[in-house]
PyMOL Python script that loads the backbone (N, CA, C, O; Angstrom):
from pymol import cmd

cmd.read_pdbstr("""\
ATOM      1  N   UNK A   1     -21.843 -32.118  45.356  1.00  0.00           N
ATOM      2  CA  UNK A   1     -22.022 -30.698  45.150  1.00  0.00           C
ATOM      3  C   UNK A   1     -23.518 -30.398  45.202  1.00  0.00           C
ATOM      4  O   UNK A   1     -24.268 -30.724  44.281  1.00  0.00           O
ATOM      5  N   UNK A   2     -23.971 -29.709  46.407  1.00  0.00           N
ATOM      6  CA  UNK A   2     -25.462 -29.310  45.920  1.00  0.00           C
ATOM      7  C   UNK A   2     -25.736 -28.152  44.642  1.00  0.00           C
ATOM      8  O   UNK A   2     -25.051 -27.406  43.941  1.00  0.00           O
ATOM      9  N   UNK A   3     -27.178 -28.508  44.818  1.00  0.00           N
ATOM     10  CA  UNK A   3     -27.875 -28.047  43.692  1.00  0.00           C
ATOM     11  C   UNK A   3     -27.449 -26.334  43.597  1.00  0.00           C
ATOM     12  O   UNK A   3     -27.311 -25.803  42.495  1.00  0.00           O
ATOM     13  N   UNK A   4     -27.283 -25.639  44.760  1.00  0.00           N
ATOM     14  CA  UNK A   4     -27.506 -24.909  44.682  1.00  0.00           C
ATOM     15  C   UNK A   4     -26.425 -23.509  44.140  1.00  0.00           C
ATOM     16  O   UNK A   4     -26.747 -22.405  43.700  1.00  0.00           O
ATOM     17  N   UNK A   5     -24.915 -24.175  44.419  1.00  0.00           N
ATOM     18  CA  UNK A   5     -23.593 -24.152  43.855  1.00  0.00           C
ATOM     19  C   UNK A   5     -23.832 -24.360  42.491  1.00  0.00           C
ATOM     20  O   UNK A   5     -23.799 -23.502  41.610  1.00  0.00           O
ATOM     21  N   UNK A   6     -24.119 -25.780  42.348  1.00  0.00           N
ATOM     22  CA  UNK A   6     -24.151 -25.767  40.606  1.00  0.00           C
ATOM     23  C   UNK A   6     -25.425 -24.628  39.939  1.00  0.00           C
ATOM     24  O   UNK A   6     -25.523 -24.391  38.735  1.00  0.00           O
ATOM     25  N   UNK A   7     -26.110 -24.168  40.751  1.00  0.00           N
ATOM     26  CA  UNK A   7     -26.774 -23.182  39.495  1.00  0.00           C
ATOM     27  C   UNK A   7     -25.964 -21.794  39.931  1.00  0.00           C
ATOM     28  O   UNK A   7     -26.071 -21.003  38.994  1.00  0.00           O
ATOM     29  N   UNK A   8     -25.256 -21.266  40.928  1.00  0.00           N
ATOM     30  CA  UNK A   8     -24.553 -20.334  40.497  1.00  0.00           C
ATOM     31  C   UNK A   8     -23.662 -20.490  39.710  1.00  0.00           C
ATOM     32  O   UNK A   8     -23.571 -19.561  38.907  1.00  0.00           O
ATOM     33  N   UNK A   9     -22.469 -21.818  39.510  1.00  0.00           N
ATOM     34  CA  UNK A   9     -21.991 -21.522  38.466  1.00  0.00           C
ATOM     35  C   UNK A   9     -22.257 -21.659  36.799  1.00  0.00           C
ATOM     36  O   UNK A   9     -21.560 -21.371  35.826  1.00  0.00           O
ATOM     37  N   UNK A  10     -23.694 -22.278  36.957  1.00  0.00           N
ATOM     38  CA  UNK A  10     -24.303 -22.218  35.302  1.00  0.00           C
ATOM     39  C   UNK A  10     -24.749 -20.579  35.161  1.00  0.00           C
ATOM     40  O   UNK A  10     -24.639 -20.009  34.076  1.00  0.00           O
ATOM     41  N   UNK A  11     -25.183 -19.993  36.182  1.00  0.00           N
ATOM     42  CA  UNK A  11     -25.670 -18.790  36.347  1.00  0.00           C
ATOM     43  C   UNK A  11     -24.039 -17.962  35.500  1.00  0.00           C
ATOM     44  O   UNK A  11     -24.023 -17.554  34.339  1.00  0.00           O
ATOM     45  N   UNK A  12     -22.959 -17.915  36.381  1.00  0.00           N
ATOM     46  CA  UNK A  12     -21.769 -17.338  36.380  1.00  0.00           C
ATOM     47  C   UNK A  12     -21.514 -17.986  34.388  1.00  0.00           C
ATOM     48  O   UNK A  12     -21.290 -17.197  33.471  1.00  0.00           O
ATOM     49  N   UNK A  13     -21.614 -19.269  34.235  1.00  0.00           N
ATOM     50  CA  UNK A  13     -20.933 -19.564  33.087  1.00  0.00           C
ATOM     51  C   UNK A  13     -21.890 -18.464  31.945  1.00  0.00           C
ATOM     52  O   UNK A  13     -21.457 -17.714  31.070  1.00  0.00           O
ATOM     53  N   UNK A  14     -22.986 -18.674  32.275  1.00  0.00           N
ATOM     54  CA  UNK A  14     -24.098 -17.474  31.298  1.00  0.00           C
ATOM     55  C   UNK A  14     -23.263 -16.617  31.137  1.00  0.00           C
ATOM     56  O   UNK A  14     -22.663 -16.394  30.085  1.00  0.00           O
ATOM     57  N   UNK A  15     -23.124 -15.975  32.300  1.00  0.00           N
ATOM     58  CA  UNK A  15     -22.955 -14.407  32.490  1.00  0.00           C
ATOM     59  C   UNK A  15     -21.571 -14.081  31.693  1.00  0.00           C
ATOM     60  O   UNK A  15     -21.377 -13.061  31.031  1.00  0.00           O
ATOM     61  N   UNK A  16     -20.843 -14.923  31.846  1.00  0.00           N
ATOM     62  CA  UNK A  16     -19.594 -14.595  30.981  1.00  0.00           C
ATOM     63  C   UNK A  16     -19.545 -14.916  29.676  1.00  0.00           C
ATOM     64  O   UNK A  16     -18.672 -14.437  28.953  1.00  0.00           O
ATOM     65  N   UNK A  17     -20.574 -15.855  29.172  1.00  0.00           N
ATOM     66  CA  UNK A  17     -20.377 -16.339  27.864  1.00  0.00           C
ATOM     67  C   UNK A  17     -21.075 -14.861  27.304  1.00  0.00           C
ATOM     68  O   UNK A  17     -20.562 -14.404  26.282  1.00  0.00           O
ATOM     69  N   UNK A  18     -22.432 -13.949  28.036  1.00  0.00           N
ATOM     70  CA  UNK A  18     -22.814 -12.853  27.421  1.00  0.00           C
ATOM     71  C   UNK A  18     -22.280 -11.715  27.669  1.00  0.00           C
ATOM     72  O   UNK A  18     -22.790 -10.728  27.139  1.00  0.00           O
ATOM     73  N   UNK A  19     -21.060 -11.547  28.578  1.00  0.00           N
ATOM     74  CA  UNK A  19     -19.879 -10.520  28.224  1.00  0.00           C
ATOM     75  C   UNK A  19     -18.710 -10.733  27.395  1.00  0.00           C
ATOM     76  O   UNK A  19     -18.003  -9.848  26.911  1.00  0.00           O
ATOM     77  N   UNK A  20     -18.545 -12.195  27.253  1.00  0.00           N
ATOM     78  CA  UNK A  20     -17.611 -12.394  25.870  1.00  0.00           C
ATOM     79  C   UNK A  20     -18.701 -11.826  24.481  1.00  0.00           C
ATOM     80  O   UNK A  20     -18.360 -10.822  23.856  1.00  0.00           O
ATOM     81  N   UNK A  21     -19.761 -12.441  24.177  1.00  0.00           N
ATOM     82  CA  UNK A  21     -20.479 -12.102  22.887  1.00  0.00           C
ATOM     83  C   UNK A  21     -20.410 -10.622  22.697  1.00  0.00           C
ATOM     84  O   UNK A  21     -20.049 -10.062  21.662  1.00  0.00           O
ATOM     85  N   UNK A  22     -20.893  -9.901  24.083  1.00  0.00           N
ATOM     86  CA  UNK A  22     -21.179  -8.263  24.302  1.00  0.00           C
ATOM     87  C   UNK A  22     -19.749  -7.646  23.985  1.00  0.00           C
ATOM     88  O   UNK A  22     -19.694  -6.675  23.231  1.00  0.00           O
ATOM     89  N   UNK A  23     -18.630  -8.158  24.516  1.00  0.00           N
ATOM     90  CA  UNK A  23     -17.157  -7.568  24.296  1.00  0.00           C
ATOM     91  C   UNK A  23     -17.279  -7.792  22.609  1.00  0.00           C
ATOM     92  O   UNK A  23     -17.430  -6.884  21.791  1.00  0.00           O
ATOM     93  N   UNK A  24     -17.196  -8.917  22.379  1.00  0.00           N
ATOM     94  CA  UNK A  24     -16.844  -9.084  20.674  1.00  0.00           C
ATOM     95  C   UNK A  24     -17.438  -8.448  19.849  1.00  0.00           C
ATOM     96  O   UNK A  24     -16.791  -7.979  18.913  1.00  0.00           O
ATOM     97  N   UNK A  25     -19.006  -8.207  19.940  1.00  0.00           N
ATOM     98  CA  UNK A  25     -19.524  -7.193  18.851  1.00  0.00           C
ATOM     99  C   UNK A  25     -18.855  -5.975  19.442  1.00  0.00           C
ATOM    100  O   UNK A  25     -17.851  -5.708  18.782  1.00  0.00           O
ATOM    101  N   UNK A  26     -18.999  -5.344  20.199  1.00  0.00           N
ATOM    102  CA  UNK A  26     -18.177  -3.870  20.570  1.00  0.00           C
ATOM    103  C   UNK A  26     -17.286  -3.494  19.610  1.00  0.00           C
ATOM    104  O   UNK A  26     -17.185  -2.590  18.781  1.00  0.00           O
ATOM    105  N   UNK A  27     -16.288  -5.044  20.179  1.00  0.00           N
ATOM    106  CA  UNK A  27     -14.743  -4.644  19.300  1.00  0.00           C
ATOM    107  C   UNK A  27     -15.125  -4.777  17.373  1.00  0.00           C
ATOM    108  O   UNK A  27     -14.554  -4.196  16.450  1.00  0.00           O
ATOM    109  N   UNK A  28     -15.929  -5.461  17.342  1.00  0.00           N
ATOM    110  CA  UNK A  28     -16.088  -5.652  15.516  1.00  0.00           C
ATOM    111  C   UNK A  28     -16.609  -4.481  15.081  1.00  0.00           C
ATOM    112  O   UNK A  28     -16.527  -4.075  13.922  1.00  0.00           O
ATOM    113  N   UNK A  29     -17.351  -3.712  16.335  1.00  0.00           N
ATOM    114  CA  UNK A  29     -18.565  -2.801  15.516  1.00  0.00           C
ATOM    115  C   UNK A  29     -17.431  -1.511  15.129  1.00  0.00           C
ATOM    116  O   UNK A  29     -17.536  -0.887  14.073  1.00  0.00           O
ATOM    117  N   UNK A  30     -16.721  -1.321  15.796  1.00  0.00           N
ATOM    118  CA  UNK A  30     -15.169  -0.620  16.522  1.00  0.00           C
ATOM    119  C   UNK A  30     -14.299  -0.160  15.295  1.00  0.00           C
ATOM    120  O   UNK A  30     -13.919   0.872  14.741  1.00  0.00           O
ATOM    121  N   UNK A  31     -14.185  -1.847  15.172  1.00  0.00           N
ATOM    122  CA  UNK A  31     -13.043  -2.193  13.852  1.00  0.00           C
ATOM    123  C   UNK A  31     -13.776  -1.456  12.693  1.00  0.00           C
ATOM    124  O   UNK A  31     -13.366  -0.467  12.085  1.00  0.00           O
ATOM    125  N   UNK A  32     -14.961  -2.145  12.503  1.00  0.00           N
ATOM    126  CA  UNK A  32     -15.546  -1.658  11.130  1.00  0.00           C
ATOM    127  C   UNK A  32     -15.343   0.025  10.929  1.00  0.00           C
ATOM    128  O   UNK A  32     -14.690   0.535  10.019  1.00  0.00           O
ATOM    129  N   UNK A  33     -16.028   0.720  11.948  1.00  0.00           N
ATOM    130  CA  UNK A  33     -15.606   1.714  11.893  1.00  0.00           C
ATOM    131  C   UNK A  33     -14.765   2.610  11.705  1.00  0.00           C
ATOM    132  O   UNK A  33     -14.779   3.658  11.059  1.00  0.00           O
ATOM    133  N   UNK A  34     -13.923   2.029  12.419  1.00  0.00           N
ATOM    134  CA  UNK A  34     -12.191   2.238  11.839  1.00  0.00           C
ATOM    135  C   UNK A  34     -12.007   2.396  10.549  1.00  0.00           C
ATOM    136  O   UNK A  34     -11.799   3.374   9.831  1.00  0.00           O
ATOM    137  N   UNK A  35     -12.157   0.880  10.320  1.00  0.00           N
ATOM    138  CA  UNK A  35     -11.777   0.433   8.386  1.00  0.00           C
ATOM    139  C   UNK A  35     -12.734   1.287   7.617  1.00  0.00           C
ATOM    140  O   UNK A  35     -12.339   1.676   6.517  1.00  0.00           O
ATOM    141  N   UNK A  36     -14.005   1.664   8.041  1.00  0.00           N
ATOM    142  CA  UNK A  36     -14.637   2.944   7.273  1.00  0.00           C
ATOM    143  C   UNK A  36     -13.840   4.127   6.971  1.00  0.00           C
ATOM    144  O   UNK A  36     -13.524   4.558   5.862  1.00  0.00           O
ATOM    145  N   UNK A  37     -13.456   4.767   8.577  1.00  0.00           N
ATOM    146  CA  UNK A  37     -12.620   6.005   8.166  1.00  0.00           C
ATOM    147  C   UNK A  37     -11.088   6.094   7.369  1.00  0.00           C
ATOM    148  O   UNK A  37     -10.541   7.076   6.867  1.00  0.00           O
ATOM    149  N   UNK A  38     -10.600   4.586   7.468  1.00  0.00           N
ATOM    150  CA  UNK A  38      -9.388   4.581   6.754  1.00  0.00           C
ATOM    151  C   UNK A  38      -9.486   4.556   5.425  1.00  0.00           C
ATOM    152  O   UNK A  38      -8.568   4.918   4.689  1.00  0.00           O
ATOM    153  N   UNK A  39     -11.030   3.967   4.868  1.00  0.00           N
ATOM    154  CA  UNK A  39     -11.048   3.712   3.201  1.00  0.00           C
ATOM    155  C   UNK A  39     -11.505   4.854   2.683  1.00  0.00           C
ATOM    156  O   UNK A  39     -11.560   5.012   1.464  1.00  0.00           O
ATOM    157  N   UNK A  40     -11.974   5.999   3.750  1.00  0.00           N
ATOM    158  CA  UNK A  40     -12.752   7.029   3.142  1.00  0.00           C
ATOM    159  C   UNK A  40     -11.162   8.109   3.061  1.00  0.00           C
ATOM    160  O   UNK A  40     -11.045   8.738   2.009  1.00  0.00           O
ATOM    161  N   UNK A  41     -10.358   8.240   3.813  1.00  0.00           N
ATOM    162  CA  UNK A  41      -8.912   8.537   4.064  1.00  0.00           C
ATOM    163  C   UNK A  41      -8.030   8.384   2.852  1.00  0.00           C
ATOM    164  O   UNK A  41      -7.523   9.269   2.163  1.00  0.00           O
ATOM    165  N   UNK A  42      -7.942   6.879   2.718  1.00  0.00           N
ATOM    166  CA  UNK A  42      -7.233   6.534   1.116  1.00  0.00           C
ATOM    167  C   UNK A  42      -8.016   6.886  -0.406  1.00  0.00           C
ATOM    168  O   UNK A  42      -7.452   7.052  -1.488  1.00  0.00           O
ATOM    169  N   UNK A  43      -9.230   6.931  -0.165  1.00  0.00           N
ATOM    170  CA  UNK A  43      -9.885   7.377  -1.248  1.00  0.00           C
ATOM    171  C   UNK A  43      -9.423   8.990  -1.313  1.00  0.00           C
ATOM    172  O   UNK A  43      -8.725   9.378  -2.249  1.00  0.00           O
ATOM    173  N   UNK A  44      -9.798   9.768  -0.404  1.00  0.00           N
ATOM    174  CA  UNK A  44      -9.435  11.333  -0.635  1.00  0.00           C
ATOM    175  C   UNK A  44      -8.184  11.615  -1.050  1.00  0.00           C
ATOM    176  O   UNK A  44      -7.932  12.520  -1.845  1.00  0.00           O
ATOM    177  N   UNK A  45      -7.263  10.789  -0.488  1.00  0.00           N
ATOM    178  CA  UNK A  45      -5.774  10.853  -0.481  1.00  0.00           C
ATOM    179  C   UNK A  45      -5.498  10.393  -2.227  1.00  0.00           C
ATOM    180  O   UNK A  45      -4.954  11.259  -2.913  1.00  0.00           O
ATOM    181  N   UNK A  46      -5.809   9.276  -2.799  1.00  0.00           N
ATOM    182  CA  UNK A  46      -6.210   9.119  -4.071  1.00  0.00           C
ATOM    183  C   UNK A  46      -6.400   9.990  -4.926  1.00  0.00           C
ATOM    184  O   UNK A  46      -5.640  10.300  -5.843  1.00  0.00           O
ATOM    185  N   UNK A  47      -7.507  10.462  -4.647  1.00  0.00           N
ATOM    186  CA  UNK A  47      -8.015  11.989  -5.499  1.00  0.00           C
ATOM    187  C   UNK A  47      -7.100  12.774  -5.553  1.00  0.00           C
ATOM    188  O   UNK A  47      -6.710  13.165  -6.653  1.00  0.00           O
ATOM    189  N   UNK A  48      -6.592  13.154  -4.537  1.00  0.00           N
ATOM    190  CA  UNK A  48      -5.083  13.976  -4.206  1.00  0.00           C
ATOM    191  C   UNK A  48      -4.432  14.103  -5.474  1.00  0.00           C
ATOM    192  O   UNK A  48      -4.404  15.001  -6.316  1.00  0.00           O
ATOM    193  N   UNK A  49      -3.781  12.666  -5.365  1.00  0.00           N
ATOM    194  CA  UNK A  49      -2.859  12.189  -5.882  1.00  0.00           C
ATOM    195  C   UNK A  49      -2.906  12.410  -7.423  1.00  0.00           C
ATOM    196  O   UNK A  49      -2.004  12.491  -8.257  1.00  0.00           O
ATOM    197  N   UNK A  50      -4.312  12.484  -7.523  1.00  0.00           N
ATOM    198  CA  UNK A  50      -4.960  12.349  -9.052  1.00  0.00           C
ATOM    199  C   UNK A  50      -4.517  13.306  -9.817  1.00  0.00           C
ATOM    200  O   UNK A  50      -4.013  13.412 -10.935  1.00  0.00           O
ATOM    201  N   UNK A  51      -4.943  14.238  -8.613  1.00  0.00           N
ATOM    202  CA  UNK A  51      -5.182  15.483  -9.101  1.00  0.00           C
ATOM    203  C   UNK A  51      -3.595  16.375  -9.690  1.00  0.00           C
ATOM    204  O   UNK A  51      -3.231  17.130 -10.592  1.00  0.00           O
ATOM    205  N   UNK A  52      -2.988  15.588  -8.344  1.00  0.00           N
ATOM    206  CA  UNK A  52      -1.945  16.586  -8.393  1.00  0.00           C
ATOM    207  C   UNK A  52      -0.946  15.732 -10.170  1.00  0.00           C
ATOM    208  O   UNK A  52      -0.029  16.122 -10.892  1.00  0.00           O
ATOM    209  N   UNK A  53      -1.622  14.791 -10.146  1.00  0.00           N
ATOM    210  CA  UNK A  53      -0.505  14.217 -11.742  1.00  0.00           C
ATOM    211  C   UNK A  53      -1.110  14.992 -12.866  1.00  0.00           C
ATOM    212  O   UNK A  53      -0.515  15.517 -13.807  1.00  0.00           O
ATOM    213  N   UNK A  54      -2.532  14.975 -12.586  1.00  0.00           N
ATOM    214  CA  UNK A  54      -2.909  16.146 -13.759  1.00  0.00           C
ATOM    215  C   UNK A  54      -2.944  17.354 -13.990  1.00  0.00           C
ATOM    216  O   UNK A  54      -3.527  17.842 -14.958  1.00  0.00           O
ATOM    217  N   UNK A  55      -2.348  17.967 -13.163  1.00  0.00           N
ATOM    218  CA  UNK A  55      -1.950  19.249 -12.456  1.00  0.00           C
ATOM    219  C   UNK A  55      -0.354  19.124 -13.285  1.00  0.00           C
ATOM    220  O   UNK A  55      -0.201  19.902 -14.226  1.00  0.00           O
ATOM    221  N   UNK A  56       0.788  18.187 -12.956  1.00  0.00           N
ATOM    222  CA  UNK A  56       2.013  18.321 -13.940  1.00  0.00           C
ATOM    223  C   UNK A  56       1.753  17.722 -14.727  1.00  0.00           C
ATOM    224  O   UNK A  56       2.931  17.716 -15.083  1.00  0.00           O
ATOM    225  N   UNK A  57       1.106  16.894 -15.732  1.00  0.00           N
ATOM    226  CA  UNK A  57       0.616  16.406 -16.914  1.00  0.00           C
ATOM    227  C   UNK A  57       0.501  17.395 -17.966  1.00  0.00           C
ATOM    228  O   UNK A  57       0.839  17.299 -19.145  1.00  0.00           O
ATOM    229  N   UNK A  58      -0.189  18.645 -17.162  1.00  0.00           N
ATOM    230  CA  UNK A  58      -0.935  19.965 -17.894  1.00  0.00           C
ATOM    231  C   UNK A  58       0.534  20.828 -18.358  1.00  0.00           C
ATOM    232  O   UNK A  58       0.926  21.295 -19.428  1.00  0.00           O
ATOM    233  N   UNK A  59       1.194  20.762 -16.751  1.00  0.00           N
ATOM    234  CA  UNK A  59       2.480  22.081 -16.640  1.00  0.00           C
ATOM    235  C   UNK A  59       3.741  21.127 -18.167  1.00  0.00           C
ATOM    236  O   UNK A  59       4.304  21.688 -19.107  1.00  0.00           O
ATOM    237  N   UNK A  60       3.759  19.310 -17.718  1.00  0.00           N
ATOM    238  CA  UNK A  60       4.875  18.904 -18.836  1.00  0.00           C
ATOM    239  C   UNK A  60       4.296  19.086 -20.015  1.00  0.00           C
ATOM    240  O   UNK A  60       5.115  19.469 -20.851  1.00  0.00           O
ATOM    241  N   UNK A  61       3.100  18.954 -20.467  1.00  0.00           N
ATOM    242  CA  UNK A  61       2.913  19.283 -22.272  1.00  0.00           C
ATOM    243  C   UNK A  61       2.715  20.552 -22.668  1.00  0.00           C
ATOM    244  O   UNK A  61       2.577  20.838 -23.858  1.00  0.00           O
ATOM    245  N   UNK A  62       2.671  21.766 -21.339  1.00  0.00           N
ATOM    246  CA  UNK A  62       2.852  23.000 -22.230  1.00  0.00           C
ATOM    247  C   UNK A  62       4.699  22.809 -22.106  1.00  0.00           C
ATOM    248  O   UNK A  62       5.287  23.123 -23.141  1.00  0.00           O
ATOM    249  N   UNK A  63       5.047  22.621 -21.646  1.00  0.00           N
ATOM    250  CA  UNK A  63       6.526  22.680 -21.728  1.00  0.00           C
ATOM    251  C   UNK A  63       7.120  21.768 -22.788  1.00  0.00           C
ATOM    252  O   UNK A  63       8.072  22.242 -23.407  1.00  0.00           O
ATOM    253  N   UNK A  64       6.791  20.751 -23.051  1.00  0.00           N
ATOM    254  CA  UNK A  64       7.313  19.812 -24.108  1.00  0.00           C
ATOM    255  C   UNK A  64       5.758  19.331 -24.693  1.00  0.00           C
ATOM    256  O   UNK A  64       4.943  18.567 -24.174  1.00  0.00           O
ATOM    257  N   UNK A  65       5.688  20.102 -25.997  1.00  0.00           N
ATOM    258  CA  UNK A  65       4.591  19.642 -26.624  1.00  0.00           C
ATOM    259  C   UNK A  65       4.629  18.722 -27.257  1.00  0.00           C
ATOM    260  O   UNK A  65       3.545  18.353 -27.711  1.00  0.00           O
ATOM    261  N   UNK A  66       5.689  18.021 -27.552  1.00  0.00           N
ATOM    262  CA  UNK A  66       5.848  16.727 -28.272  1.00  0.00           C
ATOM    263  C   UNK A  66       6.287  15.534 -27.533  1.00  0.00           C
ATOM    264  O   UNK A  66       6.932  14.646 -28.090  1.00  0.00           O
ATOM    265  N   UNK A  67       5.802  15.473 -25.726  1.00  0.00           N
ATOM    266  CA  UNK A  67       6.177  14.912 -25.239  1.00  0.00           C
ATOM    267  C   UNK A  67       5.432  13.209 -25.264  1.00  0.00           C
ATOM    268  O   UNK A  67       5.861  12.114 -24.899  1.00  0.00           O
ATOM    269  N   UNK A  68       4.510  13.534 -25.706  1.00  0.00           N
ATOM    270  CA  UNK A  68       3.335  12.199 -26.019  1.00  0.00           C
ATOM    271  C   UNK A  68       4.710  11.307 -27.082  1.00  0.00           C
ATOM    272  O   UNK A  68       5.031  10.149 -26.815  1.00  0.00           O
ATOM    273  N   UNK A  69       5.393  12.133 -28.299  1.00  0.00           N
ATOM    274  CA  UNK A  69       5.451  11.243 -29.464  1.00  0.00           C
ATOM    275  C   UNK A  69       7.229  10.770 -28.977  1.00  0.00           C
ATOM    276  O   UNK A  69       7.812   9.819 -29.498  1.00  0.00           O
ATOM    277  N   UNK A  70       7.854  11.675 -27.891  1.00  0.00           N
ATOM    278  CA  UNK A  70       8.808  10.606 -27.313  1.00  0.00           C
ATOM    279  C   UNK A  70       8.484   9.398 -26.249  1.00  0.00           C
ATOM    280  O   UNK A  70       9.201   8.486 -25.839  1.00  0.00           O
ATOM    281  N   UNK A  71       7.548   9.640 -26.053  1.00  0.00           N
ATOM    282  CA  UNK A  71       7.139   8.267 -24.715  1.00  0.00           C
ATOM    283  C   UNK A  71       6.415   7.321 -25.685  1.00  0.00           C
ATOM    284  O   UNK A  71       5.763   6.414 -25.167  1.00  0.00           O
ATOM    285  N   UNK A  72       6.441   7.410 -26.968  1.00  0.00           N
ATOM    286  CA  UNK A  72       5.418   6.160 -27.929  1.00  0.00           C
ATOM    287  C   UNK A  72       6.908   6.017 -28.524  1.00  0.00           C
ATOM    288  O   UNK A  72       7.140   5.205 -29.420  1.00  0.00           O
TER     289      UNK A  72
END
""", "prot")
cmd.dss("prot")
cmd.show_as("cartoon", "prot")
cmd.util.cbc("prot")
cmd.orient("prot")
């Protein structure tokens, strides 16, 4: 095999090993991002949730004011 074959394909093996590295951060930088907007998503959704139990928390003890001393 001449010389000159083998440095295109060390040339070629480069070139793909730095579009695999270049593909993989892409996709991680991608992901992260993602998983950012999903935790910022479940957090709001959380609050929601919060809100809305203390919202009937408020409505069940004006309705049953002695509702604390049946749940003890």
């Amino acid at each position: 095999m001449p010389n000159y074959d083998l440095g295109i394909l060390i040339t070629l093996n480069i070139g793909l090993t730095l579009v695999g590295i270049l593909g993989t951060a892409i996709g991680l930088i991608t992901m992260s991002r993602m998983l950012g907007r999903q935790l910022r998503e479940i957090q709001l959704t959380g609050e929601r949730v919060a809100n809305i139990c203390e919202r009937i928390d408020v409505r069940l003890r004006r309705s049953f004011p002695n509702i604390g001393d049946d749940l003890l």
